[in-house]
C-alpha positions in Angstrom: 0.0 0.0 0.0 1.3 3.6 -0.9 1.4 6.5 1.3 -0.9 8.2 -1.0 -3.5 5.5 -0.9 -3.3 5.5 3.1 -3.7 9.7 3.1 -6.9 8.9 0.7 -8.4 6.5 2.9 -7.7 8.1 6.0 -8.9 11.9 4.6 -12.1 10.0 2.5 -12.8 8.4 6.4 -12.4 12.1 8.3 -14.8 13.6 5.3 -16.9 11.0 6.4 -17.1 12.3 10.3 -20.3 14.1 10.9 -19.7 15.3 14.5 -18.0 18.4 13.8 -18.5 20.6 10.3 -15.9 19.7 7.8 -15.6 23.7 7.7 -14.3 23.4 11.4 -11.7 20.8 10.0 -8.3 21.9 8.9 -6.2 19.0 6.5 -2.5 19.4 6.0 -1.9 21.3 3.1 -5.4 21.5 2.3 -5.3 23.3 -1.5 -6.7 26.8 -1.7 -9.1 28.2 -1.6 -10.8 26.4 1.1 -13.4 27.0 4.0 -12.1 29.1 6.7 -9.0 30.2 4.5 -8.3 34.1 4.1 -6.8 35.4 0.8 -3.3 33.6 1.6 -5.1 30.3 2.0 -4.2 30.0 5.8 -6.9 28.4 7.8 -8.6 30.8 10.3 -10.2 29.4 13.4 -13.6 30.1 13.9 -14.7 32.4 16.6 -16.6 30.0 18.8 -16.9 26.7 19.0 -14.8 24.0 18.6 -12.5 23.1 15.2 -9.8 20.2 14.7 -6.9 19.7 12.9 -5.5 16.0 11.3 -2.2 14.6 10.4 -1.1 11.4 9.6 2.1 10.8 11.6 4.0 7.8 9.6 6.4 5.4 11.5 9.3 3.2 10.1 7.9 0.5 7.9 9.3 -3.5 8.4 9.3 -6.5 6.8 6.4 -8.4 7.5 6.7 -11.6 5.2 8.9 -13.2 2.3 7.6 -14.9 -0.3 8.7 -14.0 -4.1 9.0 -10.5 -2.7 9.5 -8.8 0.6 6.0 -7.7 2.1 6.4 -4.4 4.1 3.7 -2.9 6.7 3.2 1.0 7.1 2.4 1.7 11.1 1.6 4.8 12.2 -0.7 6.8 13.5 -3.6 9.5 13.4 -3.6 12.6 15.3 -6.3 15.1 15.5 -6.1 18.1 17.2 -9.0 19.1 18.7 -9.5 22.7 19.8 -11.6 24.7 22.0 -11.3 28.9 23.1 -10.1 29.1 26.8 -12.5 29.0 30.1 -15.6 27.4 27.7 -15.3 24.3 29.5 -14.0 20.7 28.3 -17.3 18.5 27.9 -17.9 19.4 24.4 -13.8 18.4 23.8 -14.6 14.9 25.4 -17.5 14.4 23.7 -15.7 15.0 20.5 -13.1 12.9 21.0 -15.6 10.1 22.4 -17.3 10.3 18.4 -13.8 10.8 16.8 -12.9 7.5 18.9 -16.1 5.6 17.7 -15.3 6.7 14.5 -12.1 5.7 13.5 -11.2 2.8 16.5 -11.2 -0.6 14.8 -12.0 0.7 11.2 -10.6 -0.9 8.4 -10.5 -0.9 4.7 -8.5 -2.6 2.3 -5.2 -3.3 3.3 -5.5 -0.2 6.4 -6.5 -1.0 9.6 -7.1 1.1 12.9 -6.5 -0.2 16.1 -7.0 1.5 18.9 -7.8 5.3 19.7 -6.6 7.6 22.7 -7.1 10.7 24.3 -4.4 13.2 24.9 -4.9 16.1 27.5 -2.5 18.3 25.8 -4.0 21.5 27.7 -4.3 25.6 27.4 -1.6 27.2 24.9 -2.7 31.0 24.4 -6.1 31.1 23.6 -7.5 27.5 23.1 -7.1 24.4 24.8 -6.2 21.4 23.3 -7.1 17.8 23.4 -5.8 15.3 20.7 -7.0 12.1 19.5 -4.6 9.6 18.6 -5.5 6.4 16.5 -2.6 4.1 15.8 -2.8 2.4 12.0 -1.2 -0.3 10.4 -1.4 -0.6 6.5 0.1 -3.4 3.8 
């Protein structure tokens, strides 16, 4: 499996996601013009509520098999970012990551599979705070 067809499958799944607007959604190096993009295509958080951000974090591939050829697996592992403004409270965070956890824990297609999903306090930094939700991914 490439690492183009696991950044399709993986960005097809978050399109998928209905428990946050895919406006509220930043991708990595999403093409301009997008939602929530100013003039220089850089993605502007919205004013309230809550918005995420994705990335597909790859890991060092291994063998995994021999048989005419070597057969390689791709681990790795999805992180999104999830962000709300300061002193509005962490429920609707947790909530979030509870359906981002249901959505991608244990999903597979193809040669990609999730396993499981995690929850990262990663706490205030100017003016949001910060939870991410990690899903670890094999693929190949």
């Amino acid at each position: 499996m490439t690492y183009e067809e696991i950044r399709r499958l993986i960005i097809s799944r978050m399109v998928a996601f209905t428990g946050i607007a895919q406006d509220r959604i930043f991708y990595p190096n999403a093409q301009y013009p997008a939602q929530n993009q100013d003039t220089s295509g850089v993605f502007k958080p919205p004013a309230t509520g809550l918005w995420c951000r994705i990335s597909i974090q790859h890991a060092t591939p291994f063998m995994a098999g021999m048989a005419d050829k070597p057969y390689t697996r791709k681990p790795g592992q999805i992180v999104i970012q999830c962000f709300a403004r300061v002193r509005t409270g962490i429920k609707g965070l947790n909530e979030l990551a509870d359906a981002l956890e249901a959505h991608f824990s244990y999903w597979s297609e193809g040669d990609l599979e999730c396993i499981e999903t995690g929850q990262i306090d990663a706490g205030e930094d100017g003016d949001f705070y910060q939870v991410n939700v990690v899903t670890r991914f094999r693929a190949g």
